[in-house]
TIBATOR-352645 format. One record per residue (C-alpha): chain; x, y, z; residue in three letters. Coordinates in pm, 1 decimal, always signed. Last residue first. Example, Ala and Ser with C-alpha at 12.3 -4.5 7.8 and 13.67 -1.06 7.14 Angstrom:
% residues 2
{'A' {+1367.0 -106.0 +714.0} 'SER'};
{'A' {+1230.0 -450.0 +780.0} 'ALA'};
END
This chain:
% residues 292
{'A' {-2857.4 -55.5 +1549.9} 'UNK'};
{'A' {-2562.4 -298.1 +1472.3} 'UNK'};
{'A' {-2830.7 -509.1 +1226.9} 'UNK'};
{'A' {-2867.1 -197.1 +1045.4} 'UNK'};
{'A' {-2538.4 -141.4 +950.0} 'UNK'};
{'A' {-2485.3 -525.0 +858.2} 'UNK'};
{'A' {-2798.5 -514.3 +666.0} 'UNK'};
{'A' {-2663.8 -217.9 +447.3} 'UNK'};
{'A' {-2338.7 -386.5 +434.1} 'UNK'};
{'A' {-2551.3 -654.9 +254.0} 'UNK'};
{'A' {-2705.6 -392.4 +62.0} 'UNK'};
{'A' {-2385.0 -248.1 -40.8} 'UNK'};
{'A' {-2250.3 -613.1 -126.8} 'UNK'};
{'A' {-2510.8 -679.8 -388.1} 'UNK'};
{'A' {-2513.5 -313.4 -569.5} 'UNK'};
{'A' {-2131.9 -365.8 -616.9} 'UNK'};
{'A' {-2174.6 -735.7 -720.8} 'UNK'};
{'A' {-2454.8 -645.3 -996.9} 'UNK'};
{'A' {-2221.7 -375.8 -1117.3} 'UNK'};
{'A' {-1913.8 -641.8 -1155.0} 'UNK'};
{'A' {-2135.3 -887.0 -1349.8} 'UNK'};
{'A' {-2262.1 -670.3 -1633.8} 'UNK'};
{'A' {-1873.2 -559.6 -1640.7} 'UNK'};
{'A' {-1820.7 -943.7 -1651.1} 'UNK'};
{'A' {-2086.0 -973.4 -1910.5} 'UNK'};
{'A' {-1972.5 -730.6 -2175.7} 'UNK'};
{'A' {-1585.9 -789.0 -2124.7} 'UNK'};
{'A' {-1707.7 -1212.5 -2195.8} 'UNK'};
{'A' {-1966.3 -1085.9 -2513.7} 'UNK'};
{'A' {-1696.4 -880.9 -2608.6} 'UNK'};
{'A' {-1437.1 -1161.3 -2622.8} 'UNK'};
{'A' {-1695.0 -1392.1 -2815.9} 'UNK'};
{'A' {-1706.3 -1131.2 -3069.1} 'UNK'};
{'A' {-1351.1 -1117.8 -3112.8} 'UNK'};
{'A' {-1345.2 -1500.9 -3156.0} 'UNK'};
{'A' {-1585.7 -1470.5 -3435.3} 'UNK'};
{'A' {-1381.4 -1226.2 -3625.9} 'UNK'};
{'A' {-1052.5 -1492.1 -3595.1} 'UNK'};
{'A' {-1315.6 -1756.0 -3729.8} 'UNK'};
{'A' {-1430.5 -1533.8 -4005.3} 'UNK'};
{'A' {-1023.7 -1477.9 -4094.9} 'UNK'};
{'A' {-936.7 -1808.9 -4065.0} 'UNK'};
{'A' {-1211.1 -1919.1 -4278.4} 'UNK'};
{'A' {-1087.8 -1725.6 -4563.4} 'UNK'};
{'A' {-843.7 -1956.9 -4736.0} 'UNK'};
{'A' {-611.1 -1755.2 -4964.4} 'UNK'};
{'A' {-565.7 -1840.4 -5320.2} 'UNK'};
{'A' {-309.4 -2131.5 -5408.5} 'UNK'};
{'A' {-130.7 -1933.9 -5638.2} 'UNK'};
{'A' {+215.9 -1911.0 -5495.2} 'UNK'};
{'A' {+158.6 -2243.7 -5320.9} 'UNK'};
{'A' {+17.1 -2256.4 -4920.6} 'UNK'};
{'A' {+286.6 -2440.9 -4671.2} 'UNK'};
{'A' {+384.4 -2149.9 -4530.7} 'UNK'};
{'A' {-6.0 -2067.9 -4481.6} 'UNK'};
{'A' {-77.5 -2350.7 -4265.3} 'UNK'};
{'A' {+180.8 -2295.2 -4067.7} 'UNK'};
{'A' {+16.5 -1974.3 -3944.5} 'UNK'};
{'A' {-314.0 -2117.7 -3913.8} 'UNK'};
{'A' {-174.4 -2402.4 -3691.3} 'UNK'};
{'A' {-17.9 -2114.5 -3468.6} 'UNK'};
{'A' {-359.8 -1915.3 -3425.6} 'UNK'};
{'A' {-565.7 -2256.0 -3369.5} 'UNK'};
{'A' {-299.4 -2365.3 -3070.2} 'UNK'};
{'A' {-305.0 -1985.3 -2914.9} 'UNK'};
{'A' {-731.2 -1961.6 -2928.5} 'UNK'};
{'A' {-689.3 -2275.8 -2708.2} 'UNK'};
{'A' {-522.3 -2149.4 -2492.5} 'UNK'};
{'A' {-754.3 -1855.9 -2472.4} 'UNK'};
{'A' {-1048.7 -2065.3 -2419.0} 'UNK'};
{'A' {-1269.9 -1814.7 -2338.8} 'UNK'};
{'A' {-1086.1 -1861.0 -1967.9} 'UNK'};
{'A' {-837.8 -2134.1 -1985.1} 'UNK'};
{'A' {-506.4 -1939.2 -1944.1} 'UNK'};
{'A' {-606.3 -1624.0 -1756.8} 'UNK'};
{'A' {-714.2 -1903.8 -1487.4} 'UNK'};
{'A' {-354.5 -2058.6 -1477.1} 'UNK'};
{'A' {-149.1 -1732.1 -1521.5} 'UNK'};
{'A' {-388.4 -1653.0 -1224.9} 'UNK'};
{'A' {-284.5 -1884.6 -991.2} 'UNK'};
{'A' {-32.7 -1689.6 -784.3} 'UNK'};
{'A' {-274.6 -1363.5 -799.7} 'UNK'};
{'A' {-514.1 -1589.7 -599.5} 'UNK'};
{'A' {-325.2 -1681.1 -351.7} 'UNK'};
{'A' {-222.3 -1352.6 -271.0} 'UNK'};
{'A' {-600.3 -1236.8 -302.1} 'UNK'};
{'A' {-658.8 -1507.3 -39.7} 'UNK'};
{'A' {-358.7 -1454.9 +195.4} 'UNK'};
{'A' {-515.9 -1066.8 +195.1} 'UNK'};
{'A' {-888.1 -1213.3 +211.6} 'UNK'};
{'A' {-792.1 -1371.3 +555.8} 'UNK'};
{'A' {-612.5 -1025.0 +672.1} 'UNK'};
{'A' {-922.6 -869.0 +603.6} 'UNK'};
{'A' {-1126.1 -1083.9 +778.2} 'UNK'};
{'A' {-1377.6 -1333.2 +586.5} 'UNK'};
{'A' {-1620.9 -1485.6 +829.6} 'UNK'};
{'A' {-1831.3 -1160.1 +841.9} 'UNK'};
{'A' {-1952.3 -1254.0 +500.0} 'UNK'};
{'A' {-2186.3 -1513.5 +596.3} 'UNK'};
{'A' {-2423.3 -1644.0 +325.0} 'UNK'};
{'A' {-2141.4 -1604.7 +113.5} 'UNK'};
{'A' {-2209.3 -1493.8 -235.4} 'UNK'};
{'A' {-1989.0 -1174.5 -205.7} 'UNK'};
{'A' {-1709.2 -1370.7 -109.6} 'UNK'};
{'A' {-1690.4 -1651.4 -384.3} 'UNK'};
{'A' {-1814.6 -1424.5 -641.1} 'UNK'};
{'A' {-1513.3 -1181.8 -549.6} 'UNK'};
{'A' {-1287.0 -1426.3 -514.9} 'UNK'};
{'A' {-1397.9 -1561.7 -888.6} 'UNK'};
{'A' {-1383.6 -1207.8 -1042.9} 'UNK'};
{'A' {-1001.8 -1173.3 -907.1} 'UNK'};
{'A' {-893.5 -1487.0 -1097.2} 'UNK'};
{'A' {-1100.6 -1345.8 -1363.3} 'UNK'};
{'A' {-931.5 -1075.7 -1388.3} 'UNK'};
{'A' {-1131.5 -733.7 -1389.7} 'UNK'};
{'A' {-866.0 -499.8 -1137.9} 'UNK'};
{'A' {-868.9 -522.0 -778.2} 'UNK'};
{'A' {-963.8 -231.1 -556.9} 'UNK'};
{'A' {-1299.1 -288.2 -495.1} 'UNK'};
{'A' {-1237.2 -662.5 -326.9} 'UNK'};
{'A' {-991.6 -492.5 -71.2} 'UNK'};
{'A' {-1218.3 -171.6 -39.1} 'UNK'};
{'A' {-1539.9 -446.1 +75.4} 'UNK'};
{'A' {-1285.9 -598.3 +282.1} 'UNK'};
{'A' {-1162.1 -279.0 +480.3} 'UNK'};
{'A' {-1538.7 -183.5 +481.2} 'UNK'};
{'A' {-1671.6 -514.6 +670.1} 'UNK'};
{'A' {-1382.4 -529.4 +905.0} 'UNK'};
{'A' {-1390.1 -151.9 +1014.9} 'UNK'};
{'A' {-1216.3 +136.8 +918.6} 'UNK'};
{'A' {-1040.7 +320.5 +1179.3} 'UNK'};
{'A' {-1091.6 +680.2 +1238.9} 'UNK'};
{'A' {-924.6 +761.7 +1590.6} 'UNK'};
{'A' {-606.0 +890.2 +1428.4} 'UNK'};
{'A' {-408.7 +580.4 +1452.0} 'UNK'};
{'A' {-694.1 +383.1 +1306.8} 'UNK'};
{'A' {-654.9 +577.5 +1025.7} 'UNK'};
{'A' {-281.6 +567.0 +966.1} 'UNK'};
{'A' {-333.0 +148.3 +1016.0} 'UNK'};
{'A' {-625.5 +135.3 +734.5} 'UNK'};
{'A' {-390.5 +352.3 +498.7} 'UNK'};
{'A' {-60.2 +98.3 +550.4} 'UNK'};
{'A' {-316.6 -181.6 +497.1} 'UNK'};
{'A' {-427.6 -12.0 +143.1} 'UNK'};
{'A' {-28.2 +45.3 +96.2} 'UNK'};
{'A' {+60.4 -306.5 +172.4} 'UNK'};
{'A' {-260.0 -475.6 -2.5} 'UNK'};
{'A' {-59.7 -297.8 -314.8} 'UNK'};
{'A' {+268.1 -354.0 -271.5} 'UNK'};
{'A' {+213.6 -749.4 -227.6} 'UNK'};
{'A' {-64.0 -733.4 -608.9} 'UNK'};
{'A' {+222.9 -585.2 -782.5} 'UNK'};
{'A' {+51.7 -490.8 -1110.1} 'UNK'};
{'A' {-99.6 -729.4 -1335.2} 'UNK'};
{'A' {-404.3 -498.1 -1459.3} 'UNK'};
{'A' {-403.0 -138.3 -1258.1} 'UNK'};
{'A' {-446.8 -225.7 -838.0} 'UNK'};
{'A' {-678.5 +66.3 -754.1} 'UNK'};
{'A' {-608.9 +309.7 -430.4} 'UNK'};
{'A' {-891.1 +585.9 -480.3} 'UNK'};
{'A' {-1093.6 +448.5 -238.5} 'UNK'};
{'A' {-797.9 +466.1 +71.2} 'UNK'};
{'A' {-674.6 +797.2 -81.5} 'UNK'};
{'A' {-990.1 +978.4 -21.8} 'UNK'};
{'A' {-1055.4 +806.3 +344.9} 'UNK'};
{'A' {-629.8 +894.5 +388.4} 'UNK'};
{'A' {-729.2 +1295.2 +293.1} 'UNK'};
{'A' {-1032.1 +1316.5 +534.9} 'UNK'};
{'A' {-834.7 +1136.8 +796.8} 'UNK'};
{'A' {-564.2 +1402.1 +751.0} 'UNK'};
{'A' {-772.9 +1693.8 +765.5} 'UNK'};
{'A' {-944.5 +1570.2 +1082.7} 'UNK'};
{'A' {-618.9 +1541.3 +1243.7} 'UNK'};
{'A' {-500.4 +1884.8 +1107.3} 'UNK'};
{'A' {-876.5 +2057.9 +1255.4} 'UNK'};
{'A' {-812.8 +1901.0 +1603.7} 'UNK'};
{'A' {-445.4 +1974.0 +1654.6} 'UNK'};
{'A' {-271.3 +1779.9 +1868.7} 'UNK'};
{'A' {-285.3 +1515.0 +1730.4} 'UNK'};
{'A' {-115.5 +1672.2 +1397.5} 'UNK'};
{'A' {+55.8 +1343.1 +1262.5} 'UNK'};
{'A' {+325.3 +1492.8 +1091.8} 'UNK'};
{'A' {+373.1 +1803.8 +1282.8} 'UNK'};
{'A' {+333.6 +1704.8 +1639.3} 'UNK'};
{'A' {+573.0 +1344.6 +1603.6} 'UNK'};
{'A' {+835.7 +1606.3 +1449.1} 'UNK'};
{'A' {+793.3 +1825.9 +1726.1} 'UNK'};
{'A' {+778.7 +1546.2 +1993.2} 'UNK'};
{'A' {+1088.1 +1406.8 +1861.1} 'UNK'};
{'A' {+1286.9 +1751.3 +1943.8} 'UNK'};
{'A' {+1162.6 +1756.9 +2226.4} 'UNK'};
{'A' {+1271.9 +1404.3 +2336.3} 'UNK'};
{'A' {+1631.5 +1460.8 +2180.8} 'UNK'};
{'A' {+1626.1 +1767.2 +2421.0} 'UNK'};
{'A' {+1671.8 +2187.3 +2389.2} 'UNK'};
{'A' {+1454.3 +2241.1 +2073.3} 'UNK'};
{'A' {+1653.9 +2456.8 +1832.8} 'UNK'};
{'A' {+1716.4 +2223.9 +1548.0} 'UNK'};
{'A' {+1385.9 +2125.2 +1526.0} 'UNK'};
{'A' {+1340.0 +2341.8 +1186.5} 'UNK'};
{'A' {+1647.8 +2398.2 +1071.0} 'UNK'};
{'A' {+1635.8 +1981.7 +1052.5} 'UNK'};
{'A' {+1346.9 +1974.1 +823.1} 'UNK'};
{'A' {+1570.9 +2228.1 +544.0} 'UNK'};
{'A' {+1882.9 +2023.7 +616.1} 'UNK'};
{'A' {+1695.3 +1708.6 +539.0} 'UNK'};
{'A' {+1642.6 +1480.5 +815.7} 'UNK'};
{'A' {+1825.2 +1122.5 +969.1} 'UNK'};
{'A' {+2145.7 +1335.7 +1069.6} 'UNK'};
{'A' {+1912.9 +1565.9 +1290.8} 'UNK'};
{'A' {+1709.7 +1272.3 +1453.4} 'UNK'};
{'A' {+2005.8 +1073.4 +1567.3} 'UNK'};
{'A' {+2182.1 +1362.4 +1645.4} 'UNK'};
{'A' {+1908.6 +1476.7 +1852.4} 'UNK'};
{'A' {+1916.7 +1103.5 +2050.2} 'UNK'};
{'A' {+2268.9 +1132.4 +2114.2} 'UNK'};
{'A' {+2240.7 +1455.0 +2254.1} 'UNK'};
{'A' {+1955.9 +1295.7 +2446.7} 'UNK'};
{'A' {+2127.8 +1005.6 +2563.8} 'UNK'};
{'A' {+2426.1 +1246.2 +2662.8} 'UNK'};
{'A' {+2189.5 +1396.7 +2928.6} 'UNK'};
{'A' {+2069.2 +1087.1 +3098.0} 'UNK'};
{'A' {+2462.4 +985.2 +3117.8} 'UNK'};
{'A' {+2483.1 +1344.0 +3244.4} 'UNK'};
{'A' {+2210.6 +1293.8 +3521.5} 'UNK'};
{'A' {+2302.7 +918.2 +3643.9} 'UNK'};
{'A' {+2686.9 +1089.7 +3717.6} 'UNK'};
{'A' {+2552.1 +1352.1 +3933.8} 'UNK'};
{'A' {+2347.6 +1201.2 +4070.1} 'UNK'};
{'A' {+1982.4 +1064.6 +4043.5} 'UNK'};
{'A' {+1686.0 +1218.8 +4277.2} 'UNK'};
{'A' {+1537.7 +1444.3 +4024.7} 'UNK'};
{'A' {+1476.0 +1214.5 +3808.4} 'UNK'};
{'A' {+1514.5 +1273.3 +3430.9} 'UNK'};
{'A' {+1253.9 +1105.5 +3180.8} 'UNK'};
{'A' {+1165.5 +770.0 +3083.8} 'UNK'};
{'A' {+851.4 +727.8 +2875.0} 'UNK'};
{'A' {+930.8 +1059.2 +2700.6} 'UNK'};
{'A' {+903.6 +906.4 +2340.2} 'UNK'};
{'A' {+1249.0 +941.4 +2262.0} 'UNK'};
{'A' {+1360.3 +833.9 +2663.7} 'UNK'};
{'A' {+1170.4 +448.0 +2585.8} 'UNK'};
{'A' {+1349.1 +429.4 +2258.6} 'UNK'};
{'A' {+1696.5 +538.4 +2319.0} 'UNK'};
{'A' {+1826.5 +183.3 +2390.9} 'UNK'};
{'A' {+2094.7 +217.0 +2118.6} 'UNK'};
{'A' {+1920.7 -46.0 +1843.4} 'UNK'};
{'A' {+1554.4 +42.0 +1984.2} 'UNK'};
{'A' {+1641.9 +459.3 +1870.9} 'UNK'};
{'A' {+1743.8 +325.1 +1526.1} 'UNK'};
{'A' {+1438.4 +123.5 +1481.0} 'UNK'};
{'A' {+1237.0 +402.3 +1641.3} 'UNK'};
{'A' {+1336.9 +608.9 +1341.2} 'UNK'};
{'A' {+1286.9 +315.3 +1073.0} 'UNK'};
{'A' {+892.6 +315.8 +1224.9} 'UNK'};
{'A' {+902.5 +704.1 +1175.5} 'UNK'};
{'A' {+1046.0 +742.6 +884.8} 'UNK'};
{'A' {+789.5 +438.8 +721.9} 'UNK'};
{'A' {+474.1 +633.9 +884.0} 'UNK'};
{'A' {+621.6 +980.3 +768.5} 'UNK'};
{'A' {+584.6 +901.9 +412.7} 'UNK'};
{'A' {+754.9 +1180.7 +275.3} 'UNK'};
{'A' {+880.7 +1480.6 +464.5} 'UNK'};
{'A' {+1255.6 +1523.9 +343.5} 'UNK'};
{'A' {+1424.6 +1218.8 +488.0} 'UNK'};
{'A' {+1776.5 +1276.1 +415.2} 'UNK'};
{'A' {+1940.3 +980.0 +592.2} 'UNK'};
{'A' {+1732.7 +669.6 +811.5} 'UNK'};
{'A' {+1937.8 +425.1 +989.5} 'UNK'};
{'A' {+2009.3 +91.5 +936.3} 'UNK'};
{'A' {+2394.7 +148.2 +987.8} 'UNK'};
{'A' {+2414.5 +68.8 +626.1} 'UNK'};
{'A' {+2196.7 +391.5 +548.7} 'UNK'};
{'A' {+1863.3 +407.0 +527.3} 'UNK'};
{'A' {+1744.9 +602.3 +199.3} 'UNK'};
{'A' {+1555.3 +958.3 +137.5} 'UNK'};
{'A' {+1706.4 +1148.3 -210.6} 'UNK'};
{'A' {+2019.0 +1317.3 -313.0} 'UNK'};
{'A' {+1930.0 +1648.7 -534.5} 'UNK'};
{'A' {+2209.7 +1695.3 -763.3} 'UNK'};
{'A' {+2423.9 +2015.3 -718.2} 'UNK'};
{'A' {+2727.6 +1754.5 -832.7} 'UNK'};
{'A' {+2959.8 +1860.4 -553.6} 'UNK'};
{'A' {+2796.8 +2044.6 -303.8} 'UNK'};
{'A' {+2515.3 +1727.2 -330.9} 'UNK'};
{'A' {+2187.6 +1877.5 -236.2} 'UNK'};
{'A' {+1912.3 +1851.4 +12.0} 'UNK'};
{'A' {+2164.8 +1808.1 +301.5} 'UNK'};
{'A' {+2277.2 +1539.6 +557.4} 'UNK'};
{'A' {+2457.0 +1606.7 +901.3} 'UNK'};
{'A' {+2708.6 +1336.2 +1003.4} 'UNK'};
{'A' {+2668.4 +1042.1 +1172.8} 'UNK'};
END
């Protein structure tokens, strides 16, 4: 594998982070160390460099000869593994250390700063942040986004800050956007008279299942279906009108009063949505308290 570089000598166009057909990782230039790392160890697994890597097996003194450079050429293998999977700017800077296990360490160091009191506290500080800012907007890709909030929830728990049942859920139902499919899992778990019961990875299948059915609840709430079958007889209504047949009215009013009705719906599902916030913080309240 040869070394990879920020830019393309040819073109000057920046090349970006991808695994390669080997199933190894190329360019990676700092982002998203959890997926690096886990596509890393993939490629370490595949040569049975894993358990060396992460300084689980290290030289013996009492090999050979021979049993100390095959132990030796698994590390060179191992830093051209990492060097050929980083940017040429990264790679300068573990270059230098003098084993594939070292050179791991370094990157394992920097990116998830355990070692380092004030980073590690940094980072959990930044993933809480991130974790209630993550929002689902309108019909967005409801897989990729329990992914990432999961992704979050693992990073934290990694660092000694991980979020428990109760919260993960809470941020789960938080995060989705004001569709009624959505509204009615909500109601349905807020409402319980035992919210423990629902674990995060059951309200994951559940949101999943939901988001398959929602074409189906978008489709009868405030009658929008039926709104459809009154809009198109309307329109062929008026092909069929006479040059000076004057223009029938009603449609309009009717079309006026439907917007109304929409209002009152937005009106009383944001009316809805507060009263649900304040109702699961006190029953996370009583949780809380209950554990003391």
């Amino acid at each position: 594998m040869s070394l990879s570089s920020d830019s393309d000598s040819d073109t000057g166009k920046r090349k970006g982070f991808k695994i390669d057909s080997s199933g190894a990782p190329v360019r990676w230039n700092g982002d998203d160390w959890n997926f690096y790392k886990h596509a890393m160890i993939n490629a370490f697994e595949e040569s049975l460099l894993d358990q060396i890597a992460i300084g689980k097996e290290t030289l013996n003194d009492t090999w050979n000869a021979e049993q100390k450079g095959e132990f030796k050429k698994k590390q060179a293998k191992i830093k051209i593994l990492i060097q050929g999977s980083l940017s040429m700017k990264l790679a300068k800077q573990v270059m230098m250390k003098g084993t594939g296990t070292e050179m791991w360490s370094e990157l394992v160091s920097i990116y998830e700063g355990k070692t380092n009191p004030a980073m590690t506290a940094q980072k959990v500080y930044r993933l809480q942040g991130e974790l209630h800012r993550t929002h689902m907007r309108g019909k967005g890709n409801v897989r990729s986004h329990l992914h990432k909030l999961f992704d979050i929830r693992n990073q934290l728990a990694d660092l000694g800050s991980p979020v428990n049942d109760l919260q993960m859920v809470d941020r789960m139902l938080r995060s989705l956007p004001a569709l009624t499919c959505y509204d009615e899992l909500r109601r349905k778990v807020l409402f319980s008279s035992n919210m423990m019961k629902y674990t995060p990875e059951l309200l994951r299948k559940m949101i999943i299942t939901a988001e398959s059915r929602s074409e189906d609840w978008e489709g009868n709430i405030f009658g929008n279906k039926e709104r459809k079958r009154t809009q198109g007889t309307h329109g062929g209504s008026k092909q069929g009108r006479g040059p000076h047949k004057p223009l029938d009215k009603k449609p309009a009013t009717k079309t006026r009063s439907d917007g109304c009705y929409n209002c009152s719906g937005i009106i009383l599902n944001v009316i809805f949505r507060i009263w649900m916030e304040r109702r699961t913080q006190e029953q996370i309240t009583r949780v809380q308290a209950g554990h003391h």
